[in-house]
NUTI-332445 format. One record per atom (N, C-alpha, C, CB): residue number from 1; residue in three letters; chain; atom name; x, y, z. Coordinates in nm, 2 decimals, decimal comma, always signed. Glycine has a CB too. Layout:
BEGIN
+-----+-----+---+----+--------+--------+--------+
|   k |   r | c |  a |     c1 |     c2 |     c3 |
+-----+-----+---+----+--------+--------+--------+
| NUM | ALA | A | CA |      X |      Y |      Z |
...
+-----+-----+---+----+--------+--------+--------+
end
This chain:
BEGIN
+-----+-----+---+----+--------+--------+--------+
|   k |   r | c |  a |     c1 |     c2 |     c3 |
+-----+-----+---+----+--------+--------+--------+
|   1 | UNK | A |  N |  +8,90 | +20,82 | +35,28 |
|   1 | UNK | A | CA |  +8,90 | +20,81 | +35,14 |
|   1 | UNK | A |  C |  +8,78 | +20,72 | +35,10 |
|   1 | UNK | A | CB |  +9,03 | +20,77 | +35,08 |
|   2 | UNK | A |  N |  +8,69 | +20,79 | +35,02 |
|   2 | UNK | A | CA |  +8,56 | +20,65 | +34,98 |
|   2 | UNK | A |  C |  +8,61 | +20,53 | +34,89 |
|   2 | UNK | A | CB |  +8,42 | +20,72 | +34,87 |
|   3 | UNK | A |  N |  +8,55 | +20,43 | +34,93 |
|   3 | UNK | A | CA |  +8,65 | +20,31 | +34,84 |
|   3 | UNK | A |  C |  +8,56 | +20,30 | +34,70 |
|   3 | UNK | A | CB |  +8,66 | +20,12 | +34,92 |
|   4 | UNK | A |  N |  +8,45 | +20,39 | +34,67 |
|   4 | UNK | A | CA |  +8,35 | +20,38 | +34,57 |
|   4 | UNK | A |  C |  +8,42 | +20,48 | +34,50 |
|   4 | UNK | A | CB |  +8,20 | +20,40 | +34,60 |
|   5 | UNK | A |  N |  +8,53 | +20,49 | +34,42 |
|   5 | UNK | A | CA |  +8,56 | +20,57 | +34,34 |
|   5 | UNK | A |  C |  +8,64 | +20,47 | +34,23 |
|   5 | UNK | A | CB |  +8,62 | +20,69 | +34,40 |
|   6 | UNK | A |  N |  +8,61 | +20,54 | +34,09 |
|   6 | UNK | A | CA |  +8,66 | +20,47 | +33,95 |
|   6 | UNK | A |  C |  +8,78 | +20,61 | +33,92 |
|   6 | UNK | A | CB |  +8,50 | +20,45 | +33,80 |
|   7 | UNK | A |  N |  +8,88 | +20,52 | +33,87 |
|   7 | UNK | A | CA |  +8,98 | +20,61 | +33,76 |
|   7 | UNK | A |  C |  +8,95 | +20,57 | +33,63 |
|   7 | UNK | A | CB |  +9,15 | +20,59 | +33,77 |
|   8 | UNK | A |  N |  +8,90 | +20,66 | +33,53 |
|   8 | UNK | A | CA |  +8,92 | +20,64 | +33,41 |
|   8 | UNK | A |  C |  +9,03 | +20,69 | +33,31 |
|   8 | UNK | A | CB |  +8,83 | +20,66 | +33,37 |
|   9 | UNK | A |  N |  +9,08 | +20,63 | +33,24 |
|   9 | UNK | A | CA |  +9,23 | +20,67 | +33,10 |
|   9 | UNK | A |  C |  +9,11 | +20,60 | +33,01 |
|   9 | UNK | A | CB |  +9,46 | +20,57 | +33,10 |
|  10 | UNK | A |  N |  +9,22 | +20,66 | +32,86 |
|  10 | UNK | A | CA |  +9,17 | +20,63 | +32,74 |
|  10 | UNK | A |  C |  +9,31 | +20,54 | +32,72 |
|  10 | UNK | A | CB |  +9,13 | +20,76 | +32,65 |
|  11 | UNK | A |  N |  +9,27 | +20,43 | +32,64 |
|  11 | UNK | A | CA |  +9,44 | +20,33 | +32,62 |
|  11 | UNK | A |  C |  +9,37 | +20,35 | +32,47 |
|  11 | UNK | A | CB |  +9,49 | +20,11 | +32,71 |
|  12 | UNK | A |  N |  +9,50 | +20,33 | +32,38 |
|  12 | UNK | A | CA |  +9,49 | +20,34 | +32,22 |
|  12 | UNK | A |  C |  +9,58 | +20,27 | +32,19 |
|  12 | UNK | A | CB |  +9,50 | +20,47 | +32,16 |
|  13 | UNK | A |  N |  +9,58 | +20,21 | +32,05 |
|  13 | UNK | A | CA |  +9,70 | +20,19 | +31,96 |
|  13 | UNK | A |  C |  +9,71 | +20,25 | +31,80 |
|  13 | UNK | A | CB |  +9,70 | +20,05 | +31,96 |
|  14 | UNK | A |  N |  +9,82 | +20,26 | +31,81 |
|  14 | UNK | A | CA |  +9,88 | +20,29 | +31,66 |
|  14 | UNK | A |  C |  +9,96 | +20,26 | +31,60 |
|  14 | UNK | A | CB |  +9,92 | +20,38 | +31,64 |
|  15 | UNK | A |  N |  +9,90 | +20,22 | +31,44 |
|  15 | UNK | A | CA | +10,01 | +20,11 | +31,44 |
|  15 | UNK | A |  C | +10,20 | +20,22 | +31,38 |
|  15 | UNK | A | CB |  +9,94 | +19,96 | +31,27 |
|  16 | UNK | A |  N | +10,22 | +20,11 | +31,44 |
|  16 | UNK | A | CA | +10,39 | +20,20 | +31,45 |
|  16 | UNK | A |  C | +10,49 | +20,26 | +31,58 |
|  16 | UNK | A | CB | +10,37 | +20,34 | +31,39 |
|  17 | UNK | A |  N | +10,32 | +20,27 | +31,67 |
|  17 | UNK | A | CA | +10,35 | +20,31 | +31,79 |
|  17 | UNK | A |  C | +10,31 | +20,22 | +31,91 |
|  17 | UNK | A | CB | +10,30 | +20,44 | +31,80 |
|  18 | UNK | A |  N | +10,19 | +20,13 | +31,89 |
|  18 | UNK | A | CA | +10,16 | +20,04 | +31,99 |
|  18 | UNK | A |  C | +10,06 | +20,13 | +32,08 |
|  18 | UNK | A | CB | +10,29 | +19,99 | +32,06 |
|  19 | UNK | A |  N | +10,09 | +20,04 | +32,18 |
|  19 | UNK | A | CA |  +9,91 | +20,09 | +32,27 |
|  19 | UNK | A |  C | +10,00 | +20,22 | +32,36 |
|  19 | UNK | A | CB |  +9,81 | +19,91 | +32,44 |
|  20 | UNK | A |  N |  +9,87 | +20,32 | +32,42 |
|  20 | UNK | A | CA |  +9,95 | +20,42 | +32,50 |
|  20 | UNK | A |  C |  +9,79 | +20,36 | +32,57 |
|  20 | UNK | A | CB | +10,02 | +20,62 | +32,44 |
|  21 | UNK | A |  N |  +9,85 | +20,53 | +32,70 |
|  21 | UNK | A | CA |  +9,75 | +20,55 | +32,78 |
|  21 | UNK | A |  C |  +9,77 | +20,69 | +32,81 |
|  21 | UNK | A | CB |  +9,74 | +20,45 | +32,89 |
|  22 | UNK | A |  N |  +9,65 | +20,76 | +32,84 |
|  22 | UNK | A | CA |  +9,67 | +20,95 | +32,85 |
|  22 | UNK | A |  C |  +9,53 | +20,94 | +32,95 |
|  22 | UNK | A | CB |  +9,66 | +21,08 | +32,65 |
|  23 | UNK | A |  N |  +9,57 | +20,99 | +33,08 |
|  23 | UNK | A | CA |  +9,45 | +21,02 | +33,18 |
|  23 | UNK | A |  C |  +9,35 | +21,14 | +33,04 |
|  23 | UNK | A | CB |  +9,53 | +21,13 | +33,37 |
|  24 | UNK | A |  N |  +9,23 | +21,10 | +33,11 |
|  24 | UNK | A | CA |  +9,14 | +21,18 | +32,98 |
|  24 | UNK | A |  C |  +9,07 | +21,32 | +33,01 |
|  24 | UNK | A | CB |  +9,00 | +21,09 | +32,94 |
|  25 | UNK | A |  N |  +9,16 | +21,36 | +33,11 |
|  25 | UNK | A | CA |  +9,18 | +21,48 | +33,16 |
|  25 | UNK | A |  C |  +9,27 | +21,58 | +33,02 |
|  25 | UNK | A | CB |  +9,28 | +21,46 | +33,31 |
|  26 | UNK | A |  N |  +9,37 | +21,50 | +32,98 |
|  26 | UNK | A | CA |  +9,43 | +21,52 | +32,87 |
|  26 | UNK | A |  C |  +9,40 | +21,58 | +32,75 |
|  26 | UNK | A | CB |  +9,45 | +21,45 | +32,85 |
|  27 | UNK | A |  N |  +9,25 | +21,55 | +32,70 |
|  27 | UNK | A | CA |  +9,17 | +21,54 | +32,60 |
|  27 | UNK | A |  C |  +9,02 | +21,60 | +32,65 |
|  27 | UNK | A | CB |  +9,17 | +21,40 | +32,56 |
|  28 | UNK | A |  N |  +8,96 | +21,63 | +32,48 |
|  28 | UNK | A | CA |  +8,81 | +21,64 | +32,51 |
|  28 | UNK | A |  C |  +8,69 | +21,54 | +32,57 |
|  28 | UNK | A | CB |  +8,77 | +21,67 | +32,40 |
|  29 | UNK | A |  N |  +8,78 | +21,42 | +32,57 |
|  29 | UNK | A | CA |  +8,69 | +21,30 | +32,60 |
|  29 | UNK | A |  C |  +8,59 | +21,33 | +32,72 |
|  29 | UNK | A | CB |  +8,77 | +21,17 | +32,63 |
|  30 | UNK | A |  N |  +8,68 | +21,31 | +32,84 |
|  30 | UNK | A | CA |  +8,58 | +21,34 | +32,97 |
|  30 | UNK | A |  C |  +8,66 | +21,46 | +33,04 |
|  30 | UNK | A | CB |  +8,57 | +21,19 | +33,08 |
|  31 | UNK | A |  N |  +8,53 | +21,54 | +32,95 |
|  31 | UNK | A | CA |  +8,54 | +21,68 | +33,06 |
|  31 | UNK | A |  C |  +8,58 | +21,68 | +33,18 |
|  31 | UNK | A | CB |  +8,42 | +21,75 | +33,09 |
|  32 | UNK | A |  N |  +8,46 | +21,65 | +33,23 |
|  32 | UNK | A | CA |  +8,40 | +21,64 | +33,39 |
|  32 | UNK | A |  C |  +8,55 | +21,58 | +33,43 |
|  32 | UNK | A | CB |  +8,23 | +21,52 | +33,44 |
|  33 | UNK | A |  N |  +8,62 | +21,49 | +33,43 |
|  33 | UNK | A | CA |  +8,76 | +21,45 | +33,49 |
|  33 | UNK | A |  C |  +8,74 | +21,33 | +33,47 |
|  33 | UNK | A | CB |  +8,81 | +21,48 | +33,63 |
|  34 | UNK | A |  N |  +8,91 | +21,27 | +33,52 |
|  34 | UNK | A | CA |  +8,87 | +21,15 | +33,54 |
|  34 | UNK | A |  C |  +8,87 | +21,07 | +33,65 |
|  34 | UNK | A | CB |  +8,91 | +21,09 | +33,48 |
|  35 | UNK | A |  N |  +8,80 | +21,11 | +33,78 |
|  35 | UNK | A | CA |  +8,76 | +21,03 | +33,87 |
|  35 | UNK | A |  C |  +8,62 | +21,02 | +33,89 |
|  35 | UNK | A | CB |  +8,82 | +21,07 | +33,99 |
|  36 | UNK | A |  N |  +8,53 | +20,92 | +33,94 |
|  36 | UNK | A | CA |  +8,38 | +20,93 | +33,92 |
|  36 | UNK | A |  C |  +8,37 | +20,86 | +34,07 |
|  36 | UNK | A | CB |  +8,31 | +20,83 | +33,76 |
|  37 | UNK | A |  N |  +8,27 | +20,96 | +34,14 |
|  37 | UNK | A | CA |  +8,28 | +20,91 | +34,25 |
|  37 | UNK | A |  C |  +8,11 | +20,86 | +34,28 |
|  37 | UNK | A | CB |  +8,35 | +21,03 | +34,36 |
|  38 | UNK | A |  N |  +8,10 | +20,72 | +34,34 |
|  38 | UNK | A | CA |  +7,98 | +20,66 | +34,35 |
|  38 | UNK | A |  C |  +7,86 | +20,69 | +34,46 |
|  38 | UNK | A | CB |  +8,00 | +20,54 | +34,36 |
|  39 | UNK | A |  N |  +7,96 | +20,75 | +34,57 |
|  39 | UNK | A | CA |  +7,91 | +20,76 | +34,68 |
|  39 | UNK | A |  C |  +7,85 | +20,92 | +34,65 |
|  39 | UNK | A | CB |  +8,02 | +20,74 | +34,80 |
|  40 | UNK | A |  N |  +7,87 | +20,99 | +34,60 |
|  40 | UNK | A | CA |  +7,87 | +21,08 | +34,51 |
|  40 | UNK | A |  C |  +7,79 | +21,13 | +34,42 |
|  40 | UNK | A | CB |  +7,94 | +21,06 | +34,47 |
|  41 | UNK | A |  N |  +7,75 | +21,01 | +34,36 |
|  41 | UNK | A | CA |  +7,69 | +20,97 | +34,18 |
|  41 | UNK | A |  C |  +7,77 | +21,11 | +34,12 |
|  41 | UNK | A | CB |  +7,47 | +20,98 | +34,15 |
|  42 | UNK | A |  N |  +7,88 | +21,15 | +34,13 |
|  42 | UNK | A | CA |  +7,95 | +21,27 | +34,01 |
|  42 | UNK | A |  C |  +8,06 | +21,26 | +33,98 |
|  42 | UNK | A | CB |  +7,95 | +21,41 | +34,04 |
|  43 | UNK | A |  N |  +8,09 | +21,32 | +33,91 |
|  43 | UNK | A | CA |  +8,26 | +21,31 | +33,82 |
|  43 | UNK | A |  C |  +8,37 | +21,44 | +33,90 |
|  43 | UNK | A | CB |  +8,23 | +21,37 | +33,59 |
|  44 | UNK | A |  N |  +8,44 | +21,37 | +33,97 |
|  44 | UNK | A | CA |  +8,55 | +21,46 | +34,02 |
|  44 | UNK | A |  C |  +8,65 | +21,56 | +33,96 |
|  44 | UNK | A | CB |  +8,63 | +21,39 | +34,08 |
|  45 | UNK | A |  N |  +8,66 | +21,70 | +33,96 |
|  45 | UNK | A | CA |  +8,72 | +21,71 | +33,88 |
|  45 | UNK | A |  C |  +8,87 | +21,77 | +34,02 |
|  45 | UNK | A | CB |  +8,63 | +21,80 | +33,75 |
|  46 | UNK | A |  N |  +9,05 | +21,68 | +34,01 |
|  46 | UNK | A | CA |  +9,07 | +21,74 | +34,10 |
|  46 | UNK | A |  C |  +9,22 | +21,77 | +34,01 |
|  46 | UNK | A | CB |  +9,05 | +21,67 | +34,25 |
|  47 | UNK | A |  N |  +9,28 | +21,82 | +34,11 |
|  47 | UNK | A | CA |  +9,45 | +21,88 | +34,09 |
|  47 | UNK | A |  C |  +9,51 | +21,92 | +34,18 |
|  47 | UNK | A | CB |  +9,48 | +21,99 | +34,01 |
|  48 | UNK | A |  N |  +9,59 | +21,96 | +34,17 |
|  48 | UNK | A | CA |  +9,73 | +21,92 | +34,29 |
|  48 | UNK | A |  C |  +9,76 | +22,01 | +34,33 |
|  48 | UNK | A | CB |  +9,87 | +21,88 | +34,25 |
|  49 | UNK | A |  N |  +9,75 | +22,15 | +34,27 |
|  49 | UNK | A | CA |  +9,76 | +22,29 | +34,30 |
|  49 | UNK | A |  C |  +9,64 | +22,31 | +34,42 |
|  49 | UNK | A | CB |  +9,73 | +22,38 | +34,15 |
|  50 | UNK | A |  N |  +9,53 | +22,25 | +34,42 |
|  50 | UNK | A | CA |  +9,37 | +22,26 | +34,45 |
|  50 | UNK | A |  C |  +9,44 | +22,31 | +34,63 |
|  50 | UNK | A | CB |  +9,24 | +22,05 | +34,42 |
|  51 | UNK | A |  N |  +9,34 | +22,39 | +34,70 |
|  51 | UNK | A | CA |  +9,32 | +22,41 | +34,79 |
|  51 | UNK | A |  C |  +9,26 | +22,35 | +34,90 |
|  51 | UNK | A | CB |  +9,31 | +22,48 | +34,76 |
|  52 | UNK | A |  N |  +9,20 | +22,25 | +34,81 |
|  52 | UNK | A | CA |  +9,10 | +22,15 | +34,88 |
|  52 | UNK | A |  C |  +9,19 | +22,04 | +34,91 |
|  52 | UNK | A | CB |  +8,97 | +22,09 | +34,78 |
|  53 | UNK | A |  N |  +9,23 | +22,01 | +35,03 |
|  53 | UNK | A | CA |  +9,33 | +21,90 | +35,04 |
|  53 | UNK | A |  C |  +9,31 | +21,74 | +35,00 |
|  53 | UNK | A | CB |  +9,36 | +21,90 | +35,19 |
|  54 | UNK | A |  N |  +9,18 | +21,72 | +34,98 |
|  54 | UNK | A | CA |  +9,11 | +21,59 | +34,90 |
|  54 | UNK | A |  C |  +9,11 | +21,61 | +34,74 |
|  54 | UNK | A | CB |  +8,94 | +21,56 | +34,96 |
|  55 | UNK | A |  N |  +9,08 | +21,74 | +34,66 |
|  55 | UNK | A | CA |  +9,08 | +21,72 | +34,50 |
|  55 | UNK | A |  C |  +9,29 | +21,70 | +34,55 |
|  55 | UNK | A | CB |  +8,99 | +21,91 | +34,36 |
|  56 | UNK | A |  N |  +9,37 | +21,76 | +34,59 |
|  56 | UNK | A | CA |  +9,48 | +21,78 | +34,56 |
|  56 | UNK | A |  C |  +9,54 | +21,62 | +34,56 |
|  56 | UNK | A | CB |  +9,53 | +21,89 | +34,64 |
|  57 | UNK | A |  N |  +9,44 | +21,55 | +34,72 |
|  57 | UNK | A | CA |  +9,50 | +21,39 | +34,72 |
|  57 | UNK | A |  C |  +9,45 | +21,32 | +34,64 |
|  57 | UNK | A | CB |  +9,47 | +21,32 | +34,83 |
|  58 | UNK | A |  N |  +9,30 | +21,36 | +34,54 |
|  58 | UNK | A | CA |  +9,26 | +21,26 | +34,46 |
|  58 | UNK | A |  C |  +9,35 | +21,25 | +34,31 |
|  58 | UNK | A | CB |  +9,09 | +21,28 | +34,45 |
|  59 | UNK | A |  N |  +9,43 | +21,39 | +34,30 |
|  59 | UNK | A | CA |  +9,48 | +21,40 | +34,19 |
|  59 | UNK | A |  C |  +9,58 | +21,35 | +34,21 |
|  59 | UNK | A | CB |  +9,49 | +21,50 | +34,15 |
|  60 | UNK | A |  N |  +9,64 | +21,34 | +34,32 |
|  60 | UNK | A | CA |  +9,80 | +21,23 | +34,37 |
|  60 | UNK | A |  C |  +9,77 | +21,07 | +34,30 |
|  60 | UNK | A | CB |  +9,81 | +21,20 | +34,61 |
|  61 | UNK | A |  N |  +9,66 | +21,04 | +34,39 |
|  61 | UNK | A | CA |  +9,58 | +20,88 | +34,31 |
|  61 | UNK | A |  C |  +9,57 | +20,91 | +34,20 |
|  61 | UNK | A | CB |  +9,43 | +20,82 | +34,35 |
|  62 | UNK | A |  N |  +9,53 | +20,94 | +34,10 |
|  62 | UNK | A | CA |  +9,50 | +20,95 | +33,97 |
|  62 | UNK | A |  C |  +9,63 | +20,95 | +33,88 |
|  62 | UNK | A | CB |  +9,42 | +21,09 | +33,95 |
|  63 | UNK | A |  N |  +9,76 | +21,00 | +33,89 |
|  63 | UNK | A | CA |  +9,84 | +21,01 | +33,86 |
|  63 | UNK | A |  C |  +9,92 | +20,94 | +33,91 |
|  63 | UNK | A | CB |  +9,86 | +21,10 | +33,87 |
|  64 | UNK | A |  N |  +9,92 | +20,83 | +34,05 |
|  64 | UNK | A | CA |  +9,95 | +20,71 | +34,05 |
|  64 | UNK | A |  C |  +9,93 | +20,61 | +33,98 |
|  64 | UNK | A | CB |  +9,93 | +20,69 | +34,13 |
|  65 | UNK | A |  N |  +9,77 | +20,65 | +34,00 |
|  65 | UNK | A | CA |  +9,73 | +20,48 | +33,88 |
|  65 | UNK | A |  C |  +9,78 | +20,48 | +33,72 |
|  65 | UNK | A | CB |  +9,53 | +20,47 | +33,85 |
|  66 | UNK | A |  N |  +9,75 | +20,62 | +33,70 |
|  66 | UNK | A | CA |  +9,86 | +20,66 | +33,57 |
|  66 | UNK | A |  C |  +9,94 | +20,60 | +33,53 |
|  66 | UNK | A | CB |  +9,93 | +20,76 | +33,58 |
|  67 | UNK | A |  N | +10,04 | +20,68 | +33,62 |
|  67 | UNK | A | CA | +10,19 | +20,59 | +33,62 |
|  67 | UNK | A |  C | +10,19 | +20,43 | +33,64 |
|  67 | UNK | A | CB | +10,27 | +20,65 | +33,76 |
|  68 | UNK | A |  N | +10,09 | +20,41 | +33,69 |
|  68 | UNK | A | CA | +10,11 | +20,23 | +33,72 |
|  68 | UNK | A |  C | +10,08 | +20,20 | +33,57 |
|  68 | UNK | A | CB |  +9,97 | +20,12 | +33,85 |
|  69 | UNK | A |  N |  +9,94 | +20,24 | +33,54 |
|  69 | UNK | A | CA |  +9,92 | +20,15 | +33,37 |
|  69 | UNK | A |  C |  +9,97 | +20,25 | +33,26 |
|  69 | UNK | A | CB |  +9,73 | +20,11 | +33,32 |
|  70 | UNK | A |  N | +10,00 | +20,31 | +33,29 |
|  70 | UNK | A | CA | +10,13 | +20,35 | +33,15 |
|  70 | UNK | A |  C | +10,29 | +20,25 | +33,17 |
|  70 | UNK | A | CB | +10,19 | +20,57 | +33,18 |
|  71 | UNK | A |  N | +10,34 | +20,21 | +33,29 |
|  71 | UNK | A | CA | +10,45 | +20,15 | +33,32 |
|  71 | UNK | A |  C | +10,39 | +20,01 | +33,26 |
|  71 | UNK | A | CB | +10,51 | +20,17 | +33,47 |
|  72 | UNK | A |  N | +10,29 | +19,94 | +33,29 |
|  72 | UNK | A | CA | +10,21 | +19,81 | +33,24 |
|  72 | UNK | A |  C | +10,21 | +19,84 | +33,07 |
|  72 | UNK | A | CB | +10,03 | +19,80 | +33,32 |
|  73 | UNK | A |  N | +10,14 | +19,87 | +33,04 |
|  73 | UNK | A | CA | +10,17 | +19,89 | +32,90 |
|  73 | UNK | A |  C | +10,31 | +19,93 | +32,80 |
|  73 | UNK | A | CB | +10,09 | +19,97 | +32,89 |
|  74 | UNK | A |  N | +10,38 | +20,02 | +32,93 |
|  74 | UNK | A | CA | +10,56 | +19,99 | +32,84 |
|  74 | UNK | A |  C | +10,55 | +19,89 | +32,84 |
|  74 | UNK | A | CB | +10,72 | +20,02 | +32,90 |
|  75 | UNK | A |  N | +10,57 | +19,81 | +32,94 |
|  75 | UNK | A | CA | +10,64 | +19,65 | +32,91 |
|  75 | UNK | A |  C | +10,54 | +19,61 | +32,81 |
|  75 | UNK | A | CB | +10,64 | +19,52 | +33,04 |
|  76 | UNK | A |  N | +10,41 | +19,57 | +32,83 |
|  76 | UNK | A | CA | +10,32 | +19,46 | +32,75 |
|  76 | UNK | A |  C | +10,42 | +19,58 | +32,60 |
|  76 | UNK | A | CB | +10,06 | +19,45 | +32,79 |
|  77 | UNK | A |  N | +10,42 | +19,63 | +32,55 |
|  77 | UNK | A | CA | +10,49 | +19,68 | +32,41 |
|  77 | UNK | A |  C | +10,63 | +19,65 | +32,41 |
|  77 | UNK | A | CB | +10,49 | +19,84 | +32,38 |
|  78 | UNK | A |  N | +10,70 | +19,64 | +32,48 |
|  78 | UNK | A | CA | +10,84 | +19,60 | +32,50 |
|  78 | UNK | A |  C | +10,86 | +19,44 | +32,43 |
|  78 | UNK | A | CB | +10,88 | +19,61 | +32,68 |
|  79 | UNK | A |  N | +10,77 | +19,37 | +32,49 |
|  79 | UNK | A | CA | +10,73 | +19,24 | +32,50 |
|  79 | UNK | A |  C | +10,70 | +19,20 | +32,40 |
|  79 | UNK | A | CB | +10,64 | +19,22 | +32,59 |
|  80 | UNK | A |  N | +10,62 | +19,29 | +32,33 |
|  80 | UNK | A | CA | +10,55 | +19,28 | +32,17 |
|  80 | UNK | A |  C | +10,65 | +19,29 | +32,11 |
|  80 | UNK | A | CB | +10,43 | +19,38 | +32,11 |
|  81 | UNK | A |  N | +10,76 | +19,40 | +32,08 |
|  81 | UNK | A | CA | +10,82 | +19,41 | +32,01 |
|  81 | UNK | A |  C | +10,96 | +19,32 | +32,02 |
|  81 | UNK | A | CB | +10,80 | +19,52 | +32,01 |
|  82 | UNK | A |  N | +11,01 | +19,23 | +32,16 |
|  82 | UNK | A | CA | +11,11 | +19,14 | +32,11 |
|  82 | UNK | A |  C | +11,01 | +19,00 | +32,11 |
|  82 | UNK | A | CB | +11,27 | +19,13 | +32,21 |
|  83 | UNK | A |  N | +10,88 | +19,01 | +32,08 |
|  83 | UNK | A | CA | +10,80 | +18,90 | +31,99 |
|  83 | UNK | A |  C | +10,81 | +18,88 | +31,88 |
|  83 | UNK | A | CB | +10,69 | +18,91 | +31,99 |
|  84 | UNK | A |  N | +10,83 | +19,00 | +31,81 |
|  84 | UNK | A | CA | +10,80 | +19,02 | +31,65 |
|  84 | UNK | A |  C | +10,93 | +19,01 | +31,57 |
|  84 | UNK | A | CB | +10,74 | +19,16 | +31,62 |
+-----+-----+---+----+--------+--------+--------+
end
């Protein structure tokens, strides 16, 4: 696995709702996907379905890191809200 690769999400807030995060696969933001590989210089585009046994693992990662900073941001909002 190259260690020169970026995940990108889009994090937002609203008020009412607080901060999220949505891989930007999700959206029109970044087409191309969101892994960007350096070794590479290009934008990965992978999934799970993929036949390619590396887009299918890079989409595993992607959806890990996901899950990590979407679970980070429940709390940091959990946190906010028995602040307030």
């Amino acid at each position: 696995m190259p260690k020169d690769l970026e995940f990108h999400y889009v994090v937002s807030y609203r008020e009412g709702i607080g901060w999220d995060v949505s891989p930007d696969t999700e959206s029109a933001l970044f087409t191309d996907g969101t892994i960007y590989d350096w070794d590479k210089n290009e934008w990965v585009v992978s999934w799970t379905d993929s036949e390619d046994e590396q887009e299918a693992l890079l989409d595993t990662l992607d959806l890990s890191h996901y899950r990590m900073l979407k679970s980070a941001i429940n709390l940091m909002n959990e946190g906010a809200v028995s602040n307030a």
